[in-house]
Steps between C-alpha positions, in 0.01 A plus 500: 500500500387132441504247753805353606378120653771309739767372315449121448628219267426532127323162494282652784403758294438238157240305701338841629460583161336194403252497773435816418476456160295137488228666750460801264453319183230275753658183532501288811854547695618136575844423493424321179441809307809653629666199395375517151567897502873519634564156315649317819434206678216439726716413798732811459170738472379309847835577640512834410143566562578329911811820482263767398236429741783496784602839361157608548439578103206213477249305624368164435145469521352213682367402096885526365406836329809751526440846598757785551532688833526883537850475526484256220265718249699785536802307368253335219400850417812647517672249226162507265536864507876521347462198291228662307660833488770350345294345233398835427858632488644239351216479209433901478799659565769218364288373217518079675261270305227403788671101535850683543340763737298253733807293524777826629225652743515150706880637545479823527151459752779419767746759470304826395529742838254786598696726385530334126120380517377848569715667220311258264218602613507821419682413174254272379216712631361319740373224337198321597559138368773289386515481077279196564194718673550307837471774792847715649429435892483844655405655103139481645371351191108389450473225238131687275198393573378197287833333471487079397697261365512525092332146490149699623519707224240436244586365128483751304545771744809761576710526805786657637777326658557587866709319721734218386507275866837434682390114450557548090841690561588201636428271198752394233469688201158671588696890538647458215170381330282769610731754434543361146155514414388857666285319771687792751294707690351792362462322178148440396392180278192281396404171626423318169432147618490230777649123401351224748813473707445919578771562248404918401564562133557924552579767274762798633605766238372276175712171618286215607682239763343226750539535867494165693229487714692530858652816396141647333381431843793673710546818266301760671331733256210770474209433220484765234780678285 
């Protein structure tokens, strides 16, 4: 049966998540970042960051950087876990665009028991990733060898899409743009051209579209078809 963590306050387990989350996709855990993630004020992430840390679910390093404790991960993991099950439920089994999908999982991450999180398990089949390619903790996943971010990928060159980062999820309009276009992963495409500002010009099932050059550089993909 999956792990049940101690029962704590659903805003607990939002800023687990998003520690969790910001140190996966590799950016620097300041309160900050959590600010910009959860979309609250800097002085309410302080205050709650001062609760967790009494709780014994963080620590501050001496630099500002925030970093989870045992006690702490296991919650982080814990949440990550049914939120991206539920992404695959809700987009698999109950046919949710990914925009509507993303959005019901961060409800449903917080209510979803052992009991319910195992039977999707085994209804789903044990999924490895998310819809998005980003890893199910506990799935023991191994991103393939050779993996980079699409804006490494030659001009003129194949690829095929990956991972699509928590840190995009998190963008306005970008699910609903990559799901648009086919840039999903398991979907192969060519890089056709560069622009200057690192704008990619690629091609995915005969449509050509531009990809700005943040997101080229944060879509994780493998080269070749």
């Amino acid at each position: 049966m999956a792990y049940e963590p101690t029962e704590h306050h659903p805003a607990f387990e939002e800023y687990s998540e998003a520690i969790f989350e910001l140190a996966e996709d590799g950016v620097p855990v300041i309160q900050a970042r959590i600010s910009e993630r959860l979309e609250v004020s800097r002085p309410a992430v302080s205050e709650m960051i001062r609760r967790m840390e009494r709780e014994d679910l963080v620590k501050i390093r001496s630099d500002g950087e925030i970093t989870l404790t045992r006690e702490g991960g296991e919650l982080a993991t814990t949440i990550v876990r049914r939120h991206r099950l539920a992404e695959c439920f809700l987009t698999d089994v109950l046919g949710l665009n990914w925009t509507d999908a993303h959005s019901e999982a961060g409800r449903w991450e917080h209510v979803i028991s052992p009991l319910v999180e195992t039977a999707m398990l085994r209804t789903l089949g044990n999924p490895q990733t998310c819809p998005h390619g980003n890893p199910i903790p506990g799935s023991g996943y191994e991103e393939p060898d050779g993996a980079v971010g699409l804006s490494e990928i030659g001009a003129g060159d194949p690829f095929t899409v990956i991972r699509i980062p928590e840190e995009l999820e998190w963008e306005t309009g970008q699910l609903a743009f990559l799901e648009s276009t086919g840039l999903m992963p398991g979907r192969s495409g060519v890089v056709l051209s560069f622009a200057p500002d690192g704008t990619a010009t690629v091609d995915v099932d005969g449509n050509p579209f531009g990809v700005g050059g943040a997101t080229a550089e944060r879509i994780v993909v493998t080269p070749g078809a």
